[in-house]
C-alpha positions in Angstrom: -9.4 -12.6 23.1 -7.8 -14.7 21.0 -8.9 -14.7 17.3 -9.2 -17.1 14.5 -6.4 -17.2 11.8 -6.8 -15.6 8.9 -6.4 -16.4 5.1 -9.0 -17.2 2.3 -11.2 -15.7 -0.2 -14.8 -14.0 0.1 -17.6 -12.4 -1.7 -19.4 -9.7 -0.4 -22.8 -8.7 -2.2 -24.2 -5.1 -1.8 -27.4 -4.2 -0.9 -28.3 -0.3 -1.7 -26.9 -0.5 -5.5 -26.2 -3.8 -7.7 -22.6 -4.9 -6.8 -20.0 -7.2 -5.8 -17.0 -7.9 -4.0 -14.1 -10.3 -4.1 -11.8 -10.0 -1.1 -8.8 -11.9 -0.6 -6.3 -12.2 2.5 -2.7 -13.6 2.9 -1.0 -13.9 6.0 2.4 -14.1 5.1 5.9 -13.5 7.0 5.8 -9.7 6.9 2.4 -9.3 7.6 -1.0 -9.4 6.2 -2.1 -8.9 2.6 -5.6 -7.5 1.8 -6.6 -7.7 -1.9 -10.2 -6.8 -3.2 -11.9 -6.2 -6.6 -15.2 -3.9 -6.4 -17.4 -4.0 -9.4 -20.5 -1.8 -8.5 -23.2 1.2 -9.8 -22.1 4.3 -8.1 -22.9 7.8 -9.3 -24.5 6.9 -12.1 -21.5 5.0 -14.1 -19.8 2.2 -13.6 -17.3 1.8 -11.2 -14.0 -1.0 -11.3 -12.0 -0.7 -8.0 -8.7 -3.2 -7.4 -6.7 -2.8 -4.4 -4.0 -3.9 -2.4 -3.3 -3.3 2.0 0.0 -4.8 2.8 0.0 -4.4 6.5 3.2 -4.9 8.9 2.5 -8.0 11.6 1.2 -6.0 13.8 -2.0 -4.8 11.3 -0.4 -1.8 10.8 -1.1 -0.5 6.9 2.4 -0.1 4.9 1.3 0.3 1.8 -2.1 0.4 -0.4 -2.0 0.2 -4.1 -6.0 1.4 -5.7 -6.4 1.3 -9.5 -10.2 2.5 -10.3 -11.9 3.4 -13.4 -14.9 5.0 -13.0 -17.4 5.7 -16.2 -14.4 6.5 -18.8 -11.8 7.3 -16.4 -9.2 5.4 -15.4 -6.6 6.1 -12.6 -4.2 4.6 -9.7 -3.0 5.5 -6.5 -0.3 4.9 -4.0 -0.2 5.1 -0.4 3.0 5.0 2.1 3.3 5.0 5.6 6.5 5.2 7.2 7.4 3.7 10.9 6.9 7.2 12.1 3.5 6.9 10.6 4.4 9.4 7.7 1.9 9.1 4.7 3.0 9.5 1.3 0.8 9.5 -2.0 3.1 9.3 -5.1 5.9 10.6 -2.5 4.5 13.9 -1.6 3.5 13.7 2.2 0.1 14.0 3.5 0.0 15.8 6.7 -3.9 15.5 7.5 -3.5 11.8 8.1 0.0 11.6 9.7 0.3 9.3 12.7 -3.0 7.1 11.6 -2.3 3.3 11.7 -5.5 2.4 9.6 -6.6 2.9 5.6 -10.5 2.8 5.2 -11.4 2.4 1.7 -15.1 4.1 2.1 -16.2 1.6 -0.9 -15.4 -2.2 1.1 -16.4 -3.7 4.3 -12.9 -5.0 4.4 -11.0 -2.6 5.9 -12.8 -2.6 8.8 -10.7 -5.5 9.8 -7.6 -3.7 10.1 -8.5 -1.9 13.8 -10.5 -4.8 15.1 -7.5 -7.2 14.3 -5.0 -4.1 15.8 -6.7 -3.6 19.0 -9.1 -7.1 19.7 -12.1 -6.0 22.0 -13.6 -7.9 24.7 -17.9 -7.5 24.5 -18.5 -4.3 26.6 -15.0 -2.4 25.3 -14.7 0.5 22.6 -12.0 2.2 21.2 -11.4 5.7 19.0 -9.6 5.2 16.1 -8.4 7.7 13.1 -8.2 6.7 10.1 -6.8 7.5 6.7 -9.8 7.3 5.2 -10.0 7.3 0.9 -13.0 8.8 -0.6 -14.3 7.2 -4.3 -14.4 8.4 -6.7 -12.6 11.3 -5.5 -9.8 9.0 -4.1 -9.2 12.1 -1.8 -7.5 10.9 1.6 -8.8 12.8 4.6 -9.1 11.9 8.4 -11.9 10.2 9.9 -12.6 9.6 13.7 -14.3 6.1 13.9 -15.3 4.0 17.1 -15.8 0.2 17.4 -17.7 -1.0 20.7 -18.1 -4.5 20.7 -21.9 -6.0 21.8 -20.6 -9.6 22.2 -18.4 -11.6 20.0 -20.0 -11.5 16.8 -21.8 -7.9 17.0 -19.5 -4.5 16.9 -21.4 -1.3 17.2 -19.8 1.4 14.6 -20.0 5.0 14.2 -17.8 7.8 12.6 -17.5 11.3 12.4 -19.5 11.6 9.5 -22.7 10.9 11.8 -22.9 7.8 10.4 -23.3 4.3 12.5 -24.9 0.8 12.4 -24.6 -2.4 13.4 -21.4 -4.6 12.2 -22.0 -8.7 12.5 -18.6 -10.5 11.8 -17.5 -14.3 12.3 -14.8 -15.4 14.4 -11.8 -13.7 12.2 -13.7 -10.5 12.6 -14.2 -10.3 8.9 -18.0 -8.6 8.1 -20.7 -10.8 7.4 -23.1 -8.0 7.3 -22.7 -4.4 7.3 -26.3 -3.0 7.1 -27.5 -0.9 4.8 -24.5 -1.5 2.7 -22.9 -5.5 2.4 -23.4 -9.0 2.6 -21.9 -11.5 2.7 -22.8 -14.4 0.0 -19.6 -16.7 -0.4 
């Protein structure tokens, strides 16, 4: 299935806690480019989130750059994945996630693109993906087992290991429109 190209800007509005998110994408020569800034209430303080996917062509993530403050704190992280699918935070390897092909930041909707855009599903397929998946505030990196089965082509059904699973609605870039209980989107 053939998918629409990508490249633009969006806002994404949440819907348990007041928040907002401004996502951007660039497909360039080596690849996509996912850029985001989170502003939302979480915990109890303030939380500031900017980050950067660079993904090779194929979707694959490279490289993620997260600077967060949360309440008074301030901090940044960096994330590298090799070709042998090696990750690396501020060059010391972590083994838990080696050989996933996907970051999910827990905190967007946006990363959810990366494995639909990776491995495109026809309406009645699924797939099992792992996941390096980055925790906030904590920004502790741990594995996650997620699985996409796609309704039709604008409804993906989600779940992950956590227990946790709804209903995804996307457009025809697979880019959430809605991701129930959590985002919307609004521009």
């Amino acid at each position: 299935m053939t998918k629409a190209p990508l490249a633009g800007t969006l806002l994404w509005r949440r819907l348990d806690v007041p928040g907002l998110e401004h996502f951007r994408l660039v497909e360039g020569p080596d690849g996509p480019r996912l850029a985001g800034t989170i502003l939302l209430a979480h915990e109890g303080a303030p939380l500031h989130v900017e980050y950067e996917i660079q993904c090779a062509a194929d979707w694959r993530t490279r490289r993620v750059t997260i600077l967060m403050a949360h309440g008074g704190a301030a901090r940044q992280v960096e994330l590298e994945v090799d070709q042998e699918g090696r990750w690396r935070r501020g060059g010391e390897e972590l083994p838990a996630v080696a050989g996933c092909l996907d970051v999910d930041l827990s905190l967007t909707p946006a990363t959810n693109l990366l494995p639909l855009r990776r491995l495109p599903l026809a309406p009645g397929e699924s797939r099992e993906v792992t996941v390096a998946w980055v925790l906030f505030p904590s920004l502790e990196v741990k594995p996650l087992a997620q699985t996409y089965a796609r309704l039709d082509a604008r409804r993906l059904r989600y779940e992950s290991a956590t227990g946790f699973a709804t209903e995804i609605e996307v457009d025809d870039s697979d880019l959430v429109v809605r991701y129930p209980p959590f985002w919307e989107r609004v521009g």
